[in-house]
C-alpha positions in Angstrom: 3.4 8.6 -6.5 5.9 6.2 -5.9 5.7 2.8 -3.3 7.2 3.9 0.0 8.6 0.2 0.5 11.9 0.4 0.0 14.0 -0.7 -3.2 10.8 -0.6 -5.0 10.0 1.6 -7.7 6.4 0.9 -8.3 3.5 3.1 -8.7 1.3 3.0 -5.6 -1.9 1.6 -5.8 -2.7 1.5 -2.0 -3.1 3.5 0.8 -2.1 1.1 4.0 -3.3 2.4 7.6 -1.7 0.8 10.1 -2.6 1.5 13.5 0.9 0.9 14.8 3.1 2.6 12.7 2.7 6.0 10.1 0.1 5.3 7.3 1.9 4.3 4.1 1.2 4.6 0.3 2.0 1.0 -1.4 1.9 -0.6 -5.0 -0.5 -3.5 -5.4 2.1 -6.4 -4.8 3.4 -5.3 -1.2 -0.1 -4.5 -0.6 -1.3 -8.1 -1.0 1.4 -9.0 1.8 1.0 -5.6 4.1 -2.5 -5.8 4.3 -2.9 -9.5 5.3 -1.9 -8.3 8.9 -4.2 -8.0 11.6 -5.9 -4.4 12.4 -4.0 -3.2 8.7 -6.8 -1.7 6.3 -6.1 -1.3 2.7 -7.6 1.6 0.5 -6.6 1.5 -3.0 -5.8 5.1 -4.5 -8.2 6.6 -6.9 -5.6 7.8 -9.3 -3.3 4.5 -8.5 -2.8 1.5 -10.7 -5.0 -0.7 -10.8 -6.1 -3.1 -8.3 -6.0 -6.4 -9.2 
């Protein structure tokens, strides 16, 4: 599974629910930005890269 961010071709790592906006899948790097907002809660993926 690929990062939904766009121009990125990552592996996803993180499942991002945002309570604004459609949950998102994520790789580890826009995860450490995407989930540094308030009310966002990050959930890596079992079978996604690592989490550093």
């Amino acid at each position: 599974m690929e990062c939904t961010e766009s121009d990125c071709g990552n592996t996803a790592a993180v499942r991002l629910h945002v309570p604004w906006a459609d949950d998102r899948v994520v790789c580890a790097a826009h995860a450490r930005v995407l989930g540094r907002r308030d009310g966002v809660v990050a959930d890596p993926i079992e079978d996604g890269d690592d989490w550093p």
